[in-house]
N, C-alpha and C positions, 0 to 999 in steps of 0.2 A: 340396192347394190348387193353383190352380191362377192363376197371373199373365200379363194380357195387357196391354200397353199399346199407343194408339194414338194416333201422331206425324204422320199422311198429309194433315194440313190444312197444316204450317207450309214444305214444300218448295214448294208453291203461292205462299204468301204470300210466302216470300224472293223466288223468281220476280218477285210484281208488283212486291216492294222495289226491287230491282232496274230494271226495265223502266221505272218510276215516275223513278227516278234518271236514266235515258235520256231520258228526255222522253215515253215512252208514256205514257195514261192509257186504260187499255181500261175502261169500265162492266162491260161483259160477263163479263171477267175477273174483275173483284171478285162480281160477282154470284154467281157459281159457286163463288167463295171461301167467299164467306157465307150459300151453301148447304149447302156440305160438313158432316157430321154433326156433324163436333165442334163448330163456330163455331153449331150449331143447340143444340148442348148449352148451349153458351155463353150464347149468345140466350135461351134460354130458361129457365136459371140468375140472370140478372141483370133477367130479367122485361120486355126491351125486346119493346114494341111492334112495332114498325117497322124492316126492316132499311134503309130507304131514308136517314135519320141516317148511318148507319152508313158506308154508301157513301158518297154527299157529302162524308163527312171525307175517309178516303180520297182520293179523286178527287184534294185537294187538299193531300194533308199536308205536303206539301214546301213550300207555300210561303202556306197559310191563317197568319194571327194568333193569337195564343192567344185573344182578345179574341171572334174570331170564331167559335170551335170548339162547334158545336152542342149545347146540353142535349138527351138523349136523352129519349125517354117511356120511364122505367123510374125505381124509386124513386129509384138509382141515380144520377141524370143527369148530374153530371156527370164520369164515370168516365173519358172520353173527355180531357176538361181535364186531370186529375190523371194522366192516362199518356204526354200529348203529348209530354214530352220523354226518354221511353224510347222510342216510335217513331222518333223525329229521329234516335236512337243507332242504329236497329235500317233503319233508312234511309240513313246515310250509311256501315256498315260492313253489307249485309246478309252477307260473307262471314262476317264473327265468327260470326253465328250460327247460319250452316251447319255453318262446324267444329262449334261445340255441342253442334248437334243430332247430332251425329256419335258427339263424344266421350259424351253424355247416354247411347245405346244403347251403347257400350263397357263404362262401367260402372255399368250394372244387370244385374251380372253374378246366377249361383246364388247365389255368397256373398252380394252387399249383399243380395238378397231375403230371404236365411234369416235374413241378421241385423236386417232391417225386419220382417218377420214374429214372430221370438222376441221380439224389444223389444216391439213389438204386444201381441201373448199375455201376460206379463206383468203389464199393466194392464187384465187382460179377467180377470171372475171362470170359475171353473172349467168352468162349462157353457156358455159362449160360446167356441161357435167361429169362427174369420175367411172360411169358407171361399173359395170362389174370390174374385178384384178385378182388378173392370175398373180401368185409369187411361187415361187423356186427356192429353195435353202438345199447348197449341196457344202461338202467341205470341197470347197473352193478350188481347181486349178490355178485360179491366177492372181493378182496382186489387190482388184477394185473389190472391196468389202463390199457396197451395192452399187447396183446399176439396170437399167430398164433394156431391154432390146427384144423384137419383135412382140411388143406388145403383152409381155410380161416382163415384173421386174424380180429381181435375184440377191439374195442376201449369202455371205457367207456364213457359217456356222463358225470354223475358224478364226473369224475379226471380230465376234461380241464380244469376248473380254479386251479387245484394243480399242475398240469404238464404243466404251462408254457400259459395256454391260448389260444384263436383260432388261434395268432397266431403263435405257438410254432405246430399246428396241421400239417402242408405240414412236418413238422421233422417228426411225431409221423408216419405218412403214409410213411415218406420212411425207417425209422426203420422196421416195420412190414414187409414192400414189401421188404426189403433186407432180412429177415427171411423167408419169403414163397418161394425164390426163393433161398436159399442158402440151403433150408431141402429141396425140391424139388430136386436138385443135390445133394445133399450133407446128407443125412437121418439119424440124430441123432442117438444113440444108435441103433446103426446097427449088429445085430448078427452076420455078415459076419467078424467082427472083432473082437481081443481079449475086454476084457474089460478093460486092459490097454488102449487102444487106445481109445475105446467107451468116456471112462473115459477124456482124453487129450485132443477129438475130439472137447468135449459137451462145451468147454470154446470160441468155434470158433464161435457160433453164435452170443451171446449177444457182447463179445468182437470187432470181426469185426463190427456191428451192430455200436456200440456207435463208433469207431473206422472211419467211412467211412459216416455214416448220423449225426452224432453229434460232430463232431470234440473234440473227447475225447481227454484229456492230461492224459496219464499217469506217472508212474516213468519213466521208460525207453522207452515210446513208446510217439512219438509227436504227436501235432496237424497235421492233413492233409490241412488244408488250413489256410491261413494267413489275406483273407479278411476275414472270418467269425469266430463270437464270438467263444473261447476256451470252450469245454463242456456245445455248444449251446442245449439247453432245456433239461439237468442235471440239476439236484437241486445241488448249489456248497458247502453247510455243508457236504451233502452225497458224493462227490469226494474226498472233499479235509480226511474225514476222514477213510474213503476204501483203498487210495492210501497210506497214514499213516500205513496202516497194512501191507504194500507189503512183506516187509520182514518176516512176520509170516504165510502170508498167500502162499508165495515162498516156503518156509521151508515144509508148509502143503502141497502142491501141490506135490512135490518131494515125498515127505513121500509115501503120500498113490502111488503114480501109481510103488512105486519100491513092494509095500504089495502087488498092482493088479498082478506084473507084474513076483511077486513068488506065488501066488494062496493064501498069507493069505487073503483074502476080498473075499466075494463073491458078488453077483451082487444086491440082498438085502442090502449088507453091503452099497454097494456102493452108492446106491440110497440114503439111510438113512445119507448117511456122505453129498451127494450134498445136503439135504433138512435141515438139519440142522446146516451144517457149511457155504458152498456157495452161497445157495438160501434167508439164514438166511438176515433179515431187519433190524433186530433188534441190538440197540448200546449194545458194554458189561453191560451197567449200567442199562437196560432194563432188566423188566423181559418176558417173553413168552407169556402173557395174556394182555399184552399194546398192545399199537395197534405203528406198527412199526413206528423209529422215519426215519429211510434211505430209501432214494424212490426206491433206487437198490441196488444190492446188491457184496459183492464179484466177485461172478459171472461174473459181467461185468467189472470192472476193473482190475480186473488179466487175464482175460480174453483177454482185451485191451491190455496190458500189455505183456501177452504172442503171441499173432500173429500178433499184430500192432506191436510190436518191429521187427519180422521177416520184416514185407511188408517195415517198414523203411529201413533196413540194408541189405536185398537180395531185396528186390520186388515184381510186383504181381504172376510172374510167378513161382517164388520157393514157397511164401506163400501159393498158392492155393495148391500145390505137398504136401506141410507138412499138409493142412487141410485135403487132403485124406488120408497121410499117418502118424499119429499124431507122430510117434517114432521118426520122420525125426526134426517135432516141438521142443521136448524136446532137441534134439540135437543142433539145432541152438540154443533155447533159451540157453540154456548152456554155447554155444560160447559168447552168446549177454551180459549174467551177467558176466562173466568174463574179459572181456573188459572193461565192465563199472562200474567195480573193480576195475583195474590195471591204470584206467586215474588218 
């Protein structure tokens, strides 16, 4: 296997931080910024339009209003708001995060690799393998501290001191690499399947993910290891209040895939329901224009919850049979709440 990571966007950017802080404001410079391939990756991950948004803040970020901070054309929009006051940080010290970027390539040494990788492996059934992985570390446009898409995954530089620190980073790399190698096999939202399943399938990543690299506790799904911290590099306000919803969010889960699985929902609907209910950060007492208070989200504890409770009660071999085949999932899980009803 073979690991490359690529950092050659964020010395740019400290540069304009910097210069920005001086009193320069070069266009041209940003331009070139968010041309560089990663911030294209970027761009093209979070589905913006227009890089000219993008700029404009920029131009102005030292001294725009939040009131003012441009909605992007991207689902997204206002990702730019909710990150405003980690740029103001990353603006009035850009030295901190030079060191970072410093210390970040220190250590990602052979060891954290080998030990990001075995953790990976783990939670991969026997014929998947990880092979080679790209990564990305830029300081961040948008709000997801990591996340996988086209076949690399992306860390921010920005989110290590909120997710846990450098040394919380060998987790954040085997969470990803168990993502690239489980869509790899395994290809989310797959036309080849109804969209009930699509639907069942999509809770298998982030849940095994925390499930297998972060030794998640859920309600009914346990920790996998016993040396290592319980919901090692989860924020534990955000578990312990996610796990608290299991039963509503049990309830919602059944709901929609019996509406998928009679044709009320269409595949619009469905997106619109994961992006506002499961992917949702935000606590009830929030409103939609805060910048979220949960570092994760449903998603990943029901998630947990639903195929961590299979891999405890059947194992890896039946778990992986219900990830390809999701209708197989909801039937075990079924058996697994009702058991753990009648104790």
């Amino acid at each position: 296997m073979k690991f490359h990571l690529e950092m050659s966007s964020i010395l740019p950017m400290l540069k304009f931080l910097k210069e920005i802080k001086n009193g320069k404001v070069d266009r041209a410079t940003l331009c070139d910024i968010f041309n560089h391939p990663d911030y294209c990756f970027e761009i093209e991950r979070y589905n913006i339009k227009s890089k000219k948004l993008l700029i404009d803040y920029f131009m102005q970020l030292n001294t725009i209003k939040e009131q003012d901070i441009p909605e992007l054309d991207s689902p997204r929009k206002d990702i730019l708001k909710h990150k405003h006051s980690r740029w103001l940080i990353a603006y009035q010290d850009p030295d901190y995060y030079a060191e970072l970027y410093k210390k970040v390539i220190s250590t990602l040494t052979d060891e954290a690799l080998e030990y990001a990788c075995e953790t990976a492996k783990r939670g991969l059934a026997g014929d998947m393998e990880i092979g080679d992985v790209q990564a990305i570390s830029t300081m961040s446009i948008g709000t997801s501290y990591g996340y996988v898409h086209q076949g690399a995954f992306h860390f921010d530089l920005m989110g290590i001191d909120e997710y846990g620190g450098l040394d919380n980073l060998p987790k954040v790399l085997a969470h990803e690499i168990h993502h690239l190698a489980l869509m790899k096999h395994v290809p989310p939202f797959n036309d080849n399947l109804t969209l009930e399943e699509q639907f069942i399938q999509s809770f298998a990543y982030e849940g095994l993910a925390i499930k297998f690299c972060n030794n998640a506790k859920g309600v009914i799904s346990k920790p996998l290891y016993e040396d290592r911290p319980i919901n090692d590099g989860l924020d534990a306000f955000t578990m312990d209040y996610l796990n608290a919803r299991f039963n509503e969010a049990c309830a919602v889960f059944l709901d929609v895939s019996n509406k998928l699985s009679l044709g009320e929902m269409s595949k619009d609907d469905m997106m619109e329901h994961l992006r506002n209910y499961w992917w949702n950060r935000h606590t009830e007492e929030q409103g939609g224009s805060e910048e979220a208070r949960l570092q994760q989200s449903l998603f990943y504890s029901f998630g947990n919850d639903l195929y961590g409770s299979i891999y405890d009660v059947y194992g890896a071999e039946v778990l992986f049979d219900s990830v390809r085949n999701p209708l197989k999932a909801v039937g075990l899980f079924k058996v697994i709440i009702k058991a753990k009803r009648e104790q």
